[in-house]
N, C-alpha and C positions, 0 to 999 in steps of 0.2 A: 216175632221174638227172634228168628233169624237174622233180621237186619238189626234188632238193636244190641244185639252181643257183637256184631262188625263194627258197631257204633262204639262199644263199649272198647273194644279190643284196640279199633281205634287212638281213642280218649288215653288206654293205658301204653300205647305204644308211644305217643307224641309226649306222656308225663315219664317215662321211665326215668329220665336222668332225676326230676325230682322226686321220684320217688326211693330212688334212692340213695339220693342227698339225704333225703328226710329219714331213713333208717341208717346209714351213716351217722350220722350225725347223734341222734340218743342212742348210738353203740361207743359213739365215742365219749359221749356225755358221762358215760358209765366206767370203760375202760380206763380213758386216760387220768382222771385222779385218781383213782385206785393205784396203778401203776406209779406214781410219784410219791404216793403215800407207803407203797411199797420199796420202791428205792430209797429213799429221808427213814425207813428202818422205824416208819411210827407205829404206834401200838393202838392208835385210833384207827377209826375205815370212816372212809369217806362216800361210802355206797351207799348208806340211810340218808345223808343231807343229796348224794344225785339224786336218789329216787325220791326226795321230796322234791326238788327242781323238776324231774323227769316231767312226772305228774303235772304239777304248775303250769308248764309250756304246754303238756299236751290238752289242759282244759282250755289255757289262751287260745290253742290255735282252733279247735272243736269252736268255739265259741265265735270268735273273729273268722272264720275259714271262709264262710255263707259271701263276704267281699270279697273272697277271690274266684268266685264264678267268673265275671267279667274283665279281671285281670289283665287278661291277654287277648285281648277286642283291641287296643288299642290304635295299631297298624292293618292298614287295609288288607294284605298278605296274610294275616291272620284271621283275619272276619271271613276273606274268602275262602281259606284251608278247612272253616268250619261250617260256614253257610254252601257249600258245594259238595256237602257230602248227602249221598242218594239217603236221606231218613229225614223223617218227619221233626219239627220243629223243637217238639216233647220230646223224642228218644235222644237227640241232640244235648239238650237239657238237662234232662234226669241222666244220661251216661255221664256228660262232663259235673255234676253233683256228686256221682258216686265215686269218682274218683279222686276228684279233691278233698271232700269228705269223709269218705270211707274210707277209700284206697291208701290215702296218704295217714291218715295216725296207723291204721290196722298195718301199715311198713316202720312205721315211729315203735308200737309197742314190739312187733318181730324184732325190730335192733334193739331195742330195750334190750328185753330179755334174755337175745344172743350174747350182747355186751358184760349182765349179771352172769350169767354163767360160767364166761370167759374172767369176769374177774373175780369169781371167787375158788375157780378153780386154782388160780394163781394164786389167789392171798393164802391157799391152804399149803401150796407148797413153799411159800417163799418164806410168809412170818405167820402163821395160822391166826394169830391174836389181832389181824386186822381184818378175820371171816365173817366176811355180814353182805347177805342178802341186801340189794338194793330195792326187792320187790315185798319185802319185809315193811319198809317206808310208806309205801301204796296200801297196805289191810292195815296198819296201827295209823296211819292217817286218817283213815273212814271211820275207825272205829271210836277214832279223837278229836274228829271232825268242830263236833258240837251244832252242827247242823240242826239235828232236830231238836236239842233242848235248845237250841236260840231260836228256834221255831216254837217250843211248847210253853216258853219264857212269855213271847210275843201272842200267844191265842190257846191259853188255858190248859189242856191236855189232852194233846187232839192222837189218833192213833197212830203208829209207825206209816201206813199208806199213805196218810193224808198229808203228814210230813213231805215222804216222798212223791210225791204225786205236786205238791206243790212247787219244789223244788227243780222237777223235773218240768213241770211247766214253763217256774221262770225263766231253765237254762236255756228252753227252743223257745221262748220268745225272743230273747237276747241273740240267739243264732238267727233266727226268724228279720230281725232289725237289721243285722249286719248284712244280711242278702236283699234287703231295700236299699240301704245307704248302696250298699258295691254297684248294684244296679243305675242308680242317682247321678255317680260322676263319673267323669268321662277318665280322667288322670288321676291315678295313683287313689284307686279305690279304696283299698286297705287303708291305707293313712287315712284320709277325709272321713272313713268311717270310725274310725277310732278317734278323730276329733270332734264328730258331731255326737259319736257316744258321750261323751265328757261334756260338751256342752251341751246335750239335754239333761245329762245328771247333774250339773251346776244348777239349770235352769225351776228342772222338776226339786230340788233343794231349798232350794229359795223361795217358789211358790207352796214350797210345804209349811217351812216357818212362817211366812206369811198367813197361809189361812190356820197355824196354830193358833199364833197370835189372836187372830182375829176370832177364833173359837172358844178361846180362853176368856176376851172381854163378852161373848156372848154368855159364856156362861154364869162369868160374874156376877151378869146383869140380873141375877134370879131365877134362868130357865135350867131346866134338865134334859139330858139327849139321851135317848136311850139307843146306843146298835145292838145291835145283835149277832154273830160273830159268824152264823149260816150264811146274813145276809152277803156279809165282805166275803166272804169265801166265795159264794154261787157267784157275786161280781165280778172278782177277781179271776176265777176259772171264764166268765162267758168274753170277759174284756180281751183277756191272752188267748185265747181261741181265737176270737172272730181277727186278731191281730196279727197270727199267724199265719192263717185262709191270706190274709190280705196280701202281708208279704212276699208270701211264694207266687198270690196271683201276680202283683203287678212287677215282680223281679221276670216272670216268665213272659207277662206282656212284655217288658222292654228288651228280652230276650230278640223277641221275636219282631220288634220294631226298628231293630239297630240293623241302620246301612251299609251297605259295603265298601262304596266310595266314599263317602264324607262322614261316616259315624253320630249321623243327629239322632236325637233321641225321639222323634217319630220317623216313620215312612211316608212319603208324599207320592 
């Protein structure tokens, strides 16, 4: 445990400046239209539309972040700065995880929140009628979501857990994909994962109408199908599990396969 908080400590020594960049940045998201919209003497606030942006980017990056594990492997200088450190492969791993993952939104919401504070203390003194909570955006968004009735629309009237719980599933599979793909390419990992997302969703699209299609002349033909709605669910939970196990294993395999000198994607 002692070695992996040096590991950790580390990890957050070499990301400071991105880290914060990254709270910079949704402080500024926040502050600076507010401030314009305070100078131009408007009687709108533009804190509810950041804090609905805020939010937006922060689920993008949660979700896309799993490709920046191997980011910065690119350069042999950097493979060596992280494979030369006295810890085991895993604390190596899980410390640089929890700091692009954790460490970086949990500094995104800190500047959030500094930034709402800072600008509604302002709008109260300046023009009061453009006082509005940008973290106001964030509880009337969840609660307007529609989430779960576009879930209870799609599978009959299932309880608030199973809603969330499914939800919750699909969001770490999607994170769970993005730290396969980051792990996959060698150059500019984040992009290539975020094109091969899109084209499995093209792909998976069009193989769906397809076997509509094909479902539909089946049925025509006089048969009846009956699902059952347990089934798809127990499917769907055992499929995103075992899909998740997979991706962090073989993201951690390639972790621990990449060279120092020529960066291939096994050891020889």
């Amino acid at each position: 445990m002692s070695r992996f908080k040096q590991v950790l400590r580390w990890e957050l020594l070499l990301s400071k400046r991105q880290i914060a960049t990254m709270a910079l940045t949704f402080f500024g998201l926040v502050v600076i239209p507010q401030i314009l919209t305070l100078v131009f003497k408007s009687s709108s606030s533009s804190a509810y539309t950041m804090g609905i942006l805020c939010s937006v980017a922060l689920s993008a990056y949660l979700l896309c972040s799993g490709a920046l594990i191997f980011s910065s492997f690119r350069s042999r200088q950097q493979r060596i700065n992280n494979f030369m450190l006295p810890a085991s492969n895993k604390e190596k791993f899980i410390a640089r995880y929890l700091v692009l993952v954790v460490a970086m939104p949990l500094a995104a919401i800190a500047g959030f929140f500094a930034g709402d504070i800072l600008q509604y203390l302002m709008s109260l003194m300046i023009n009061s009628n453009a006082a509005q909570w940008a973290t106001s955006a964030l509880t009337e968004g969840l609660n307007n979501s529609g989430i779960f009735h576009f879930y209870t629309n799609l599978n009959g009237d299932p309880s608030p857990v199973e809603g969330f719980l499914v939800i919750l599933l699909g969001t770490i599979t999607q994170h769970a994909c993005f730290l396969l793909f980051g792990s996959i390419y060698h150059k500019h990992p984040l992009v290539m994962a975020v094109l091969t997302w899109m084209g499995l969703g093209i792909a998976l699209l069009m193989f769906g109408a397809l076997a509509a299609n094909l479902l539909t002349e089946f049925i025509n033909s006089g048969y009846t199908i009956i699902l059952y709605d347990a089934w798809w669910n127990a499917l769907y939970f055992v499929v995103s599990i075992a899909l998740i196990i997979f991706c962090y294993w073989f993201a951690f395999r390639r972790y621990t396969r990449l060279q120092v000198i020529n960066n291939q994607w096994i050891n020889k």
